[in-house]
C-alpha positions as CSV (number, residue, x, y, z in Angstrom):
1,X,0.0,0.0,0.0
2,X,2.8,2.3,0.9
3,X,4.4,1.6,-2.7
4,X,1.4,2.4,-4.0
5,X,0.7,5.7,-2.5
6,X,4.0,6.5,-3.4
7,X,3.7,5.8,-7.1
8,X,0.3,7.7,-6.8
9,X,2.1,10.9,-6.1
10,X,5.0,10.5,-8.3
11,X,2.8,10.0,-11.1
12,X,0.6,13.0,-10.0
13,X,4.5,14.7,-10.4
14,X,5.6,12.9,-13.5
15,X,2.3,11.3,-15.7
16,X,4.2,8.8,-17.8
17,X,3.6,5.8,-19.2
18,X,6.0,3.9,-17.1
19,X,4.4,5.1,-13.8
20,X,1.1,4.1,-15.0
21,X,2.5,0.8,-15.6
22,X,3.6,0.5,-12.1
23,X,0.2,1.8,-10.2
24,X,-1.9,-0.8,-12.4
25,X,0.5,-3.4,-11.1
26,X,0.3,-2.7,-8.1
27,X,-3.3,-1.7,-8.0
28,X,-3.4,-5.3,-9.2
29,X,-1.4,-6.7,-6.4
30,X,-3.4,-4.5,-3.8
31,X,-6.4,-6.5,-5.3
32,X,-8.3,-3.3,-6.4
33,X,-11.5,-3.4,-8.1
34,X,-11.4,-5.3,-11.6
35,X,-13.3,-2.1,-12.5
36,X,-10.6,0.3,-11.4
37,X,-7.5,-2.1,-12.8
38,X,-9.5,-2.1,-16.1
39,X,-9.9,1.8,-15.9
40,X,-6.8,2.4,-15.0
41,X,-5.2,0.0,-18.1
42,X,-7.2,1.5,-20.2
43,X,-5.4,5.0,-19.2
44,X,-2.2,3.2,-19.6
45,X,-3.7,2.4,-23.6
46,X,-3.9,5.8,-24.1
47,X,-0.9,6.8,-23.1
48,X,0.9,4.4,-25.3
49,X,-1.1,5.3,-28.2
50,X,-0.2,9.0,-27.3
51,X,3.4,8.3,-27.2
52,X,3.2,6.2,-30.4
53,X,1.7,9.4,-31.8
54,X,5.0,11.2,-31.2
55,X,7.4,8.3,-32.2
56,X,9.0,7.6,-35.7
57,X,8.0,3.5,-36.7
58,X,11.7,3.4,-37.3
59,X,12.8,3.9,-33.3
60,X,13.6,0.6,-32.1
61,X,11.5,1.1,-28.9
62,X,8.3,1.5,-31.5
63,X,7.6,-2.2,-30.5
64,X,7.1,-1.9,-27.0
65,X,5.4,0.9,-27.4
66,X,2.8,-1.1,-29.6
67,X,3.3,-4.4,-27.3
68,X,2.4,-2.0,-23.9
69,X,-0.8,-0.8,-26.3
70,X,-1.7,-4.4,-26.9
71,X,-1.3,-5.6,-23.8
72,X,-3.3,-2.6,-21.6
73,X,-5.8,-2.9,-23.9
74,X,-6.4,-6.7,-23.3
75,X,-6.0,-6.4,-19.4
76,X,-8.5,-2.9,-20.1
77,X,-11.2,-6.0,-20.5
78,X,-10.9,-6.1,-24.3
79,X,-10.4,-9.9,-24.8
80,X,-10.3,-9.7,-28.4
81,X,-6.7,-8.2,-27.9
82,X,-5.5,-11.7,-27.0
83,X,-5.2,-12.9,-30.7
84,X,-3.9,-9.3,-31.9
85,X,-1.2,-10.1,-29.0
86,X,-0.4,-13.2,-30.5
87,X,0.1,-12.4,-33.6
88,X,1.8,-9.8,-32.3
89,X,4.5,-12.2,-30.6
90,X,4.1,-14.4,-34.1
91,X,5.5,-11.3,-36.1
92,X,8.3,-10.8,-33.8
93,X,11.8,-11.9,-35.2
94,X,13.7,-10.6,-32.6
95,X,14.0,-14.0,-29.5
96,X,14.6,-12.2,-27.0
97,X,12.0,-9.7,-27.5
98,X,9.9,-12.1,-28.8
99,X,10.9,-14.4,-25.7
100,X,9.6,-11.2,-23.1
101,X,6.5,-10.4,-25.0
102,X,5.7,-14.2,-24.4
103,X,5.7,-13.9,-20.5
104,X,3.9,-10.9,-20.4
105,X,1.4,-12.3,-22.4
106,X,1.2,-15.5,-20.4
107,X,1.2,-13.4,-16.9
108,X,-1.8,-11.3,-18.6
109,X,-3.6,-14.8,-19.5
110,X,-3.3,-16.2,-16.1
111,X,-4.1,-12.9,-14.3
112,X,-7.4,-12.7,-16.5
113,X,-8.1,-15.9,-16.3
114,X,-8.1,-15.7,-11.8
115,X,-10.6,-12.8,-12.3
């Protein structure tokens, strides 16, 4: 709880991406409200897409960009994201990021499927 409310107002300091990714973990963790994880990966969806927005395709952190869009969006409550993640891992040449997308996608699938 105390990492939480600490991430809280750090992101009320800094709103980035990677803070949100924290609080919704932990928010997780803390065994918040489905309704207030969901809301609160759906924020982190946004701010990926509005990062995207501001990033050339060609930067080789693009992918995680699009991989953190993917996988908020599924863990939002969209579970039609699951077979855009997986082709999402398919289409990835690179093992080692292929290798990490693959646990975060199997994390996200056991998560959901506790719920």
């Amino acid at each position: 709880q105390e990492a939480y409310e600490l991430n809280n107002q750090q992101f009320e300091e800094e709103p980035t991406a990677k803070n949100l990714v924290t609080k919704c973990e932990l928010m997780q963790l803390l065994k918040h409200t489905k309704t207030l994880i969901r809301e609160c990966n759906k924020n982190l969806a946004q701010s990926f897409e509005d990062e995207l927005k501001k990033v050339s395709r060609d930067d080789p952190l693009y992918i995680y960009g699009e991989w953190g869009y993917l996988l908020s969006m599924y863990k939002a409550g969209h579970k039609e994201y699951k077979q855009k993640m997986q082709n999402f891992i398919n289409s990835t040449s690179d093992e080692t990021t292929k290798f990490q997308f693959k646990n975060s996608y199997d994390l996200a699938i056991q998560q959901s499927e506790r719920d």
